[in-house]
C-alpha positions as CSV (number, residue, x, y, z in Angstrom):
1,X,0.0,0.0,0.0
2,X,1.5,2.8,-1.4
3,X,0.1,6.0,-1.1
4,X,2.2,8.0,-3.5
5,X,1.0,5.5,-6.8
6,X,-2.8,7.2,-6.0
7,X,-3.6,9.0,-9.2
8,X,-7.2,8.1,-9.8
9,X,-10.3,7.3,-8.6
10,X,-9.7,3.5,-9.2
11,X,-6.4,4.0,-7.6
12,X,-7.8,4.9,-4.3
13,X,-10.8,2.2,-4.8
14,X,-8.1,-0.1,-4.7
15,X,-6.2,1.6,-2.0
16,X,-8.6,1.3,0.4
17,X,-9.5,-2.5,-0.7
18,X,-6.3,-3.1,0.1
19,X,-6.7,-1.3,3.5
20,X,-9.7,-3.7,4.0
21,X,-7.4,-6.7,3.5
22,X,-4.6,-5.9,5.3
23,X,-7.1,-5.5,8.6
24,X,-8.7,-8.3,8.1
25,X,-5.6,-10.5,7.4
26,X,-3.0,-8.4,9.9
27,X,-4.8,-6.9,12.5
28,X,-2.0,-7.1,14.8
29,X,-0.5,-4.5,13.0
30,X,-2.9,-2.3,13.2
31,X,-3.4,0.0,16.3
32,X,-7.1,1.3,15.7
33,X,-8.8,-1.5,14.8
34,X,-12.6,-0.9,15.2
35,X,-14.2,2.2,13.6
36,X,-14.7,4.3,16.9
37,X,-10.8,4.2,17.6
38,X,-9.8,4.6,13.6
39,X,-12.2,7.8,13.4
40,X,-10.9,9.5,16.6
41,X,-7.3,8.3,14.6
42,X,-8.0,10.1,11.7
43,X,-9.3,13.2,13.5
44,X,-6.3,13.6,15.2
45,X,-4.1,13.0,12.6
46,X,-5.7,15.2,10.3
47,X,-5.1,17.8,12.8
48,X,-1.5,17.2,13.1
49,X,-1.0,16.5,9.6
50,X,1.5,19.3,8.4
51,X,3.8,18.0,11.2
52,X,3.9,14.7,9.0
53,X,4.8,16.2,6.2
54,X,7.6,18.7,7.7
55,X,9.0,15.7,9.6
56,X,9.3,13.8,6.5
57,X,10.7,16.3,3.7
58,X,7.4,16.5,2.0
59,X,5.6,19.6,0.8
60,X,2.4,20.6,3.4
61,X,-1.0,19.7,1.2
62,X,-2.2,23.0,0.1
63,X,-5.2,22.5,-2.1
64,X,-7.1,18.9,-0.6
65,X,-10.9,19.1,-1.4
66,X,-12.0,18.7,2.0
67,X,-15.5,18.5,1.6
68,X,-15.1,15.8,-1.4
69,X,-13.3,13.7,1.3
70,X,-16.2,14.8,3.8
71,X,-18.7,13.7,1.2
72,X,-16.9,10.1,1.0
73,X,-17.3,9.7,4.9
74,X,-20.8,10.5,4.8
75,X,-22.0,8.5,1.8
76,X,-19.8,5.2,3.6
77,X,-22.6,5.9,6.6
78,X,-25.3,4.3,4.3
79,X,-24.4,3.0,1.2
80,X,-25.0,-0.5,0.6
């Protein structure tokens, strides 16, 4: 899982199935395993985000479409 080959929308479908995978089939690895505890991850780590990037020698995300990735959260509440 490489986030840097994301170019496209089937890129990131694919991203995140292989998020799905790697749960189910390494969940020791993970430390947020249940939604509650990913969520409050992902919070928090959105918040702190530009300390990522500094830390690691990679430009600061100027121009993310929040709300897309908002809409994407809130459609995965009820989709089937």
């Amino acid at each position: 899982m490489n986030t840097k080959e994301i170019r496209s929308k089937e890129d990131f479908i694919k991203f995140v199935g292989d998020l799905i995978l790697d749960l189910k089939t390494n969940p020791n690895t993970w430390e947020n395993k249940n939604l509650d505890a990913y969520l409050d991850a992902l919070q928090r780590w959105t918040g702190d985000m530009e300390g990522y990037y500094i830390n690691n020698n990679l430009p600061v995300p100027e121009n993310v479409n929040w709300r897309i990735f908002a809409d994407i959260l809130m459609a995965a509440r009820m989709y089937e």
